[in-house]
C-alpha distance (Angstrom), angle and dihedral (degrees) to the residues before:
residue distance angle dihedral
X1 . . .
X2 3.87 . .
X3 3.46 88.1 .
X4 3.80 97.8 50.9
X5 4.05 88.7 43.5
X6 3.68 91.4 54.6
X7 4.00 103.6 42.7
X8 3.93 81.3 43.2
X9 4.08 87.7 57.8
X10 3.96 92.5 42.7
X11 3.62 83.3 55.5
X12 3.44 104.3 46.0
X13 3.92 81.9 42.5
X14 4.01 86.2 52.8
X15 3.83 90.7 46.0
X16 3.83 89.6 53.3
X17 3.77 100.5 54.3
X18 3.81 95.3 38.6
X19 4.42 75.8 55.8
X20 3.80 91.9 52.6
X21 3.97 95.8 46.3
X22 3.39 87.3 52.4
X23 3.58 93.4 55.9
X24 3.11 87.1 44.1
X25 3.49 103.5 58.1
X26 3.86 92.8 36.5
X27 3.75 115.8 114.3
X28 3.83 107.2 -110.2
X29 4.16 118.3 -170.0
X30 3.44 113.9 -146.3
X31 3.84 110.9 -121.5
X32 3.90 124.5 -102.5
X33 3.76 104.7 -107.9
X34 3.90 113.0 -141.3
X35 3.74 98.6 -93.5
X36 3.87 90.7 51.4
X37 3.45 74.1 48.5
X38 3.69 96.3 68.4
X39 4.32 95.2 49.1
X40 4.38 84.5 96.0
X41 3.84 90.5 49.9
X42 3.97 86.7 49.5
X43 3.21 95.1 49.6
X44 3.68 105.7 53.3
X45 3.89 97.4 46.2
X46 3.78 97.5 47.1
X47 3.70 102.1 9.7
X48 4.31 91.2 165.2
X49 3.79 85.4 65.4
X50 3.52 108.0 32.3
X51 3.68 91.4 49.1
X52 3.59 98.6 34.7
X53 3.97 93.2 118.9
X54 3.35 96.0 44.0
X55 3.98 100.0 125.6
X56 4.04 81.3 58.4
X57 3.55 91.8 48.6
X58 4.23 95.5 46.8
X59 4.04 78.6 53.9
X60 2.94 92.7 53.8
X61 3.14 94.9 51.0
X62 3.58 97.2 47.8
X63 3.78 93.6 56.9
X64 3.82 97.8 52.0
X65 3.92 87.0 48.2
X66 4.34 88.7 50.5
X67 3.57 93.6 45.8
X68 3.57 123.8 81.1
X69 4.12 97.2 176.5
X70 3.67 138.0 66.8
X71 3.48 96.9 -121.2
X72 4.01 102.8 49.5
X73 4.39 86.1 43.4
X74 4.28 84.6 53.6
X75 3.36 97.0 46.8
X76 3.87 91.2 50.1
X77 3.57 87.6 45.6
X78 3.99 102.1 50.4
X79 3.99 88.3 47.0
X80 3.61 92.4 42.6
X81 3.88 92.6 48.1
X82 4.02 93.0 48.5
X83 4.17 90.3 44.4
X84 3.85 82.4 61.0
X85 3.73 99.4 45.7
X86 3.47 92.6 48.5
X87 3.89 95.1 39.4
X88 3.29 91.5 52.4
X89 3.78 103.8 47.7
X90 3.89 87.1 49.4
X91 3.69 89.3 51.3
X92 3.79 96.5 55.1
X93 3.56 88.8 53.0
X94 3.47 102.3 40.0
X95 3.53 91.8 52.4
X96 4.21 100.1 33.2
X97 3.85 90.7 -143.1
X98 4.53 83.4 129.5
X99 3.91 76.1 -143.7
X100 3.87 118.4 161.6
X101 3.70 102.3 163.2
X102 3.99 93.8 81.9
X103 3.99 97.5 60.1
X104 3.76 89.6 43.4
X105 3.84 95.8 57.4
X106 3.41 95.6 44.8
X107 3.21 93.2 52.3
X108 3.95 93.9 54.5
X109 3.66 87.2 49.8
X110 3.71 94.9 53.9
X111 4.07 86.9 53.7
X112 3.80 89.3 51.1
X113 4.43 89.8 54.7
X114 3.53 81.0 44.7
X115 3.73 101.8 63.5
X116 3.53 89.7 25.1
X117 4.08 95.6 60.2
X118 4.04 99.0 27.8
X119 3.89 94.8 62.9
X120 4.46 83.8 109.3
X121 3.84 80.8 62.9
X122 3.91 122.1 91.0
X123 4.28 106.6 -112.8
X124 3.88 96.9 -99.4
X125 3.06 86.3 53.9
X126 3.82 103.4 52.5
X127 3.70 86.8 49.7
X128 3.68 94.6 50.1
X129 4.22 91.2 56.5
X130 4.46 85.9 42.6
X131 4.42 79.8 51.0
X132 3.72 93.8 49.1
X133 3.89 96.9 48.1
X134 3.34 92.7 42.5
X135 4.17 94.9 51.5
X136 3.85 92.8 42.7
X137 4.06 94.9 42.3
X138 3.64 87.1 56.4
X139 3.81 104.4 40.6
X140 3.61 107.2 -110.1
X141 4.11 88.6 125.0
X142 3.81 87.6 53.1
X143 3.48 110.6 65.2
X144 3.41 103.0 125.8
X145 4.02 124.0 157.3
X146 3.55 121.8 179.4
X147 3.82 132.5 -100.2
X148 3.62 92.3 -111.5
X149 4.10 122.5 114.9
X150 3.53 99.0 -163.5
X151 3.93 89.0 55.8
X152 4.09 105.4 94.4
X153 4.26 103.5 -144.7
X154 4.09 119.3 -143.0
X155 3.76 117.0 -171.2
X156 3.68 114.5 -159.0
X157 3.90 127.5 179.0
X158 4.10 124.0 -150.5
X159 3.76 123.6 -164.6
X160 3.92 133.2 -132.8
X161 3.78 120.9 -107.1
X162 3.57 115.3 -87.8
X163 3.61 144.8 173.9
X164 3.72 85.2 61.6
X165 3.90 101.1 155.1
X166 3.50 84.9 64.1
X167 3.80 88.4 50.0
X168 3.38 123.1 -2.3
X169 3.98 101.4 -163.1
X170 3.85 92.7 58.0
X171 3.79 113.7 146.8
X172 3.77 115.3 -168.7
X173 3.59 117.6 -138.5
X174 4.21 92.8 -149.0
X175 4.12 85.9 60.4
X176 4.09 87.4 49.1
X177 3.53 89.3 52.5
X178 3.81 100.6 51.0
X179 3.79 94.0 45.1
X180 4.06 86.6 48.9
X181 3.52 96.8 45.9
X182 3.75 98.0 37.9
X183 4.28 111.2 121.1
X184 3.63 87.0 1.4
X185 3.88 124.1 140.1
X186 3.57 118.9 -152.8
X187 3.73 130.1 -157.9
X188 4.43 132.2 -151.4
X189 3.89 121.3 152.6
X190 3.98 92.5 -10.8
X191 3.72 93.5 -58.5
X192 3.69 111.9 126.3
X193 3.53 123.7 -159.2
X194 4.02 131.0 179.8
X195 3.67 119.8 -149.4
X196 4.15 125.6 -160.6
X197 3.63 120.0 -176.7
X198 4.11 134.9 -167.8
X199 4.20 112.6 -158.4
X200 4.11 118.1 -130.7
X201 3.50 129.6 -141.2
X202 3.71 122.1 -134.1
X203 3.69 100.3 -112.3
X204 3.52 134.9 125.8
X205 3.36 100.5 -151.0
X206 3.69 92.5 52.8
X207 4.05 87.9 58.4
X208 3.41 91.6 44.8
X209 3.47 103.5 58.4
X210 3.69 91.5 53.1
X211 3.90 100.6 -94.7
X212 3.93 88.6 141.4
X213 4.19 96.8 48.9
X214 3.90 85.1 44.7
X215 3.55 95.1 56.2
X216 4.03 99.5 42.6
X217 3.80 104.5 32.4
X218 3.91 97.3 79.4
X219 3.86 85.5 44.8
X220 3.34 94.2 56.7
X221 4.28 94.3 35.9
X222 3.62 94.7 49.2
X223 3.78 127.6 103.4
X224 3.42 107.7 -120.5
X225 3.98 82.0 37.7
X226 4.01 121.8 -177.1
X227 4.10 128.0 -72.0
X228 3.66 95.3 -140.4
X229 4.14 136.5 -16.7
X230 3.71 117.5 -148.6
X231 3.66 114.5 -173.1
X232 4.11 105.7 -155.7
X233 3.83 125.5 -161.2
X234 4.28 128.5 164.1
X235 3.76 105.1 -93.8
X236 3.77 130.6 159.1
X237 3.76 141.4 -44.4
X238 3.55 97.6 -51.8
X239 3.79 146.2 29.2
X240 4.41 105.2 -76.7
X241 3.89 119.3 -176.6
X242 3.81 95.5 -160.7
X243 3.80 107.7 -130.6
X244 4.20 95.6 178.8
X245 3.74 115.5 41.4
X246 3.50 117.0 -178.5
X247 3.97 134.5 -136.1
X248 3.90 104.5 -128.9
X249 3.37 147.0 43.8
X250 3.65 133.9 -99.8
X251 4.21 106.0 156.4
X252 3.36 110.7 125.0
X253 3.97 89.2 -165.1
X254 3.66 120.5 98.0
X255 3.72 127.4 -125.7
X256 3.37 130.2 -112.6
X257 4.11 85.3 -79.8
X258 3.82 85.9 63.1
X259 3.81 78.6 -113.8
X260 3.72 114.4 160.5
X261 3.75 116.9 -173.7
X262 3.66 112.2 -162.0
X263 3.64 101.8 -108.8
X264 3.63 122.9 129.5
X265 4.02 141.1 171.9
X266 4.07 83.0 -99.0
X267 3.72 84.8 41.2
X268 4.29 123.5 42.7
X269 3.82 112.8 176.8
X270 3.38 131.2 -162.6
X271 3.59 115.6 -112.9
X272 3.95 125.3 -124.4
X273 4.06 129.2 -98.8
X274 3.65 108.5 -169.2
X275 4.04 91.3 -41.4
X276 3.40 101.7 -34.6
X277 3.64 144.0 89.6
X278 3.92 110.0 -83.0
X279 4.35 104.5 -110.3
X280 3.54 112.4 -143.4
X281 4.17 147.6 88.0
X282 3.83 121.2 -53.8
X283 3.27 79.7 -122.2
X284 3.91 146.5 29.3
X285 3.82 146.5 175.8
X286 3.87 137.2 -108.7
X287 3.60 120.5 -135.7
X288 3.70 102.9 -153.8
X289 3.53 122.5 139.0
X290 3.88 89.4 -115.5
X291 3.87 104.9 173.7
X292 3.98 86.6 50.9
X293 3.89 92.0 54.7
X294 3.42 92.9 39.3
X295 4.31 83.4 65.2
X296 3.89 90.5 74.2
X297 3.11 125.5 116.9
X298 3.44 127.8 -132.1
X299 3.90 146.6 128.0
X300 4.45 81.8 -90.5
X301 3.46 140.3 71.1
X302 3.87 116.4 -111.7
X303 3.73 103.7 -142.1
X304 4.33 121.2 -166.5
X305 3.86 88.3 -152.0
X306 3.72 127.4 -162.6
X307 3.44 108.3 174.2
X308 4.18 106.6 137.3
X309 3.72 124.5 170.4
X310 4.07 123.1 -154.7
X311 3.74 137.2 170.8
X312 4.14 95.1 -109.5
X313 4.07 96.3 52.8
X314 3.43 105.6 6.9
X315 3.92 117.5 -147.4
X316 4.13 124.6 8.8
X317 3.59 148.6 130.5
X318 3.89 108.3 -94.5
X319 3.73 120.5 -138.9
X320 3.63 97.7 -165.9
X321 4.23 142.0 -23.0
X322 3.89 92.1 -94.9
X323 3.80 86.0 63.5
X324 4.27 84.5 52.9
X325 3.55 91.8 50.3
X326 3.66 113.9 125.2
X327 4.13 97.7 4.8
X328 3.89 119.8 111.4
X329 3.71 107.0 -119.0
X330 4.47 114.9 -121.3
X331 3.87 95.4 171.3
X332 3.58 124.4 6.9
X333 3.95 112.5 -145.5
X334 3.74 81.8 -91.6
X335 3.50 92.3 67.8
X336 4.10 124.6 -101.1
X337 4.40 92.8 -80.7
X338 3.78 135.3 82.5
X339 3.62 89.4 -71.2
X340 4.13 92.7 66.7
X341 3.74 80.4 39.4
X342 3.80 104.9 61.5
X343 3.85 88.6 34.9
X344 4.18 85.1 54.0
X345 4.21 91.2 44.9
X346 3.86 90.9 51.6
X347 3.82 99.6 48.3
X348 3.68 90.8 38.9
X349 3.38 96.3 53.5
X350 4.12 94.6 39.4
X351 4.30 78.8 65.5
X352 3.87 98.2 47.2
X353 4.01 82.7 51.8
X354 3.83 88.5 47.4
X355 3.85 97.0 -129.4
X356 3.92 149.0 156.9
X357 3.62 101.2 -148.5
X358 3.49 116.6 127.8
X359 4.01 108.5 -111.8
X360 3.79 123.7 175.3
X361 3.87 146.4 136.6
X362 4.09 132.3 -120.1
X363 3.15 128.2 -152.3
X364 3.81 119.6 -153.3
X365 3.54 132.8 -142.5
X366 4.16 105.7 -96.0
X367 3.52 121.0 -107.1
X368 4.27 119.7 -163.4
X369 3.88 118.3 -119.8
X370 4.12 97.5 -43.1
X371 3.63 127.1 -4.0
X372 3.72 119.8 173.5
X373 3.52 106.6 177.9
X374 3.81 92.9 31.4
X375 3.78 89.3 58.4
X376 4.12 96.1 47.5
X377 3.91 98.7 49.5
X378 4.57 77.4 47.4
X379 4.15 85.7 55.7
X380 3.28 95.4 36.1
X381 4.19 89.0 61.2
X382 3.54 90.8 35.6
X383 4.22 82.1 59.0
X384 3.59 91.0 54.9
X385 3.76 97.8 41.5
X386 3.18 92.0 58.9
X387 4.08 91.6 42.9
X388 3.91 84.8 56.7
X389 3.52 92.9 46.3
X390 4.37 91.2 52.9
X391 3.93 84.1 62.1
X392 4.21 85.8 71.2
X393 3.85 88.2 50.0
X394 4.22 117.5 113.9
């Protein structure tokens, strides 16, 4: 009986592993997530933009479907990825349509062939190719300034449309002006400066696992470091350089994952850093040169807002951080979203690396669903913002 009991267990045992390495070895398809979701709404009411890559996306394709290996599908994916950043930013330009909507479908679509054609691949791996297209579709592996001292350098940082169940052809005017501005040099009172740019998507995930720290911290630790980083998101009715941002979050909108996170006016939280709590002041300071920027002209007001809100005195115009001390921040003067967030990440981590540089956010004037000439006469004042601002520079 003993016997029979335990060559029964060592089979059931047997029968259990053989179970596991065949789930192992099964080919799992990561899910669409809901704004992958969206890429079939997209494309059947505006197919021309929404499908305006496609011949880069049926490579794509292609070249996932001919390679068997990890390494062949990456390398497709990283060249792929960078042919449509830089195809699209040349695009928008060549054609002067200021229109953002067509790089940031494709790139959704590429995710979707990506989880659709990896499934052969282990997990990590799957995630690793969906990483790679999304850092080379969005620039991050094409900041590139050149070798040349008496060029000034600006970083600047757009955002992806959002709020798109509420409208689904929304262009934002922030992503227009990082694709325009991208590689350009710019020119006031015989300084030159070159800016570079990367575009962020609105995702909370994304910011908390650390995808804003990775991108600025060897821009700010290099040698021949940056002149100035301006973060740029769509805000309200005018121009605002953001003088206050705060630490947590208070949205109650999603993002474009249809993530919500809890937080509320009652309720701030304190965003993530790589699984823990972010460290830092409720509250801290941009270093713009405001008054400078606020010398371009443009069909806008430039505003040097410092409207905060926190739980002890609710909403006011701050004079200065010593009057912050102490208060738990609900908005930051850049607002309570991923906007306020980025500006709070960049500033925060500027202090941790004990620098000088001049870090801040702008807020542009809002535009509804897609507005072409709205969003050129907003980069065109961005441009001379940050022309004004290269005056301050040592």
């Amino acid at each position: 009986m003993n016997k029979l009991l335990k060559t029964s267990g060592l089979a059931l045992a047997l029968a259990s592993l053989l179970g596991c390495q065949s789930t192992m070895n099964k080919q799992v398809s990561l899910a669409l997530d809901p704004e992958e979701q969206r890429v079939s709404q997209a494309q059947q009411q505006f197919p021309l933009i929404a499908n305006r890559y496609q011949q880069r996306l049926d490579l794509l394709l292609a070249q996932l479907e001919q390679y068997s290996d990890f390494d062949s599908k990456h390398k497709a994916v990283t060249n792929i990825a960078g042919s449509l950043w830089t195809s699209a930013k040349v695009d928008l330009n060549t054609l002067n349509d200021a229109d953002d909507r067509a790089l940031y479908w494709a790139r959704l679509n590429g995710r979707a062939l990506i989880k659709q054609n990896a499934a052969a691949l282990p997990q990590a791996q799957q995630q690793e190719l969906l990483q790679t297209w999304e850092d080379n579709s969005r620039g991050l592996n094409d900041i590139s300034y050149l070798p040349n001292k008496n060029i000034k350098r600006i970083f600047v940082t757009g955002f992806d449309p959002f709020l798109l169940d509420r409208n689904l052809n929304q262009s934002n005017p922030s992503g227009v002006a990082a694709m325009m501005l991208d590689g350009k040099i710019i020119e006031l009172n015989g300084v030159k400066t070159q800016i570079e740019s990367v575009m962020i998507p609105v995702r909370f995930d994304d910011f908390d696992q650390d995808l804003i720290e990775r991108i600025l911290t060897p821009l700010m630790q290099t040698e021949q470091r940056i002149d100035l980083i301006a973060t740029i998101s769509m805000g309200r009715e005018h121009f605002d350089l953001e003088r206050f941002p705060g630490k947590r979050r208070s949205a109650t909108i999603p993002g474009n994952r249809n993530v919500i996170t809890g937080a509320s006016p009652t309720n701030p939280l304190v965003p993530l850093l790589n699984g823990q709590y972010h460290q830092g002041d409720e509250f801290v300071e941009f270093s713009l040169p405001a008054k400078k920027m606020q010398q371009a002209k443009g069909p806008y007001q430039i505003n040097d807002n410092h409207q905060v809100t926190t739980l002890e005195n609710g909403e006011f115009n701050a004079k200065n951080l010593a009057q912050l001390e102490g208060q738990t921040s609900v908005q930051g003067s850049g607002g309570s979203y991923l906007s306020n967030e980025i500006s709070y990440r960049s500033i925060a981590l500027r202090d941790k690396l004990n620098l000088t540089l001049p870090v801040g956010h702008i807020h542009t004037p809002r535009i509804k669903a897609f507005e072409p000439q709205s969003s050129k006469h907003i980069v065109e004042q961005i441009t001379e913002m940050l022309k004004q601002a290269s005056l301050t520079f040592k």
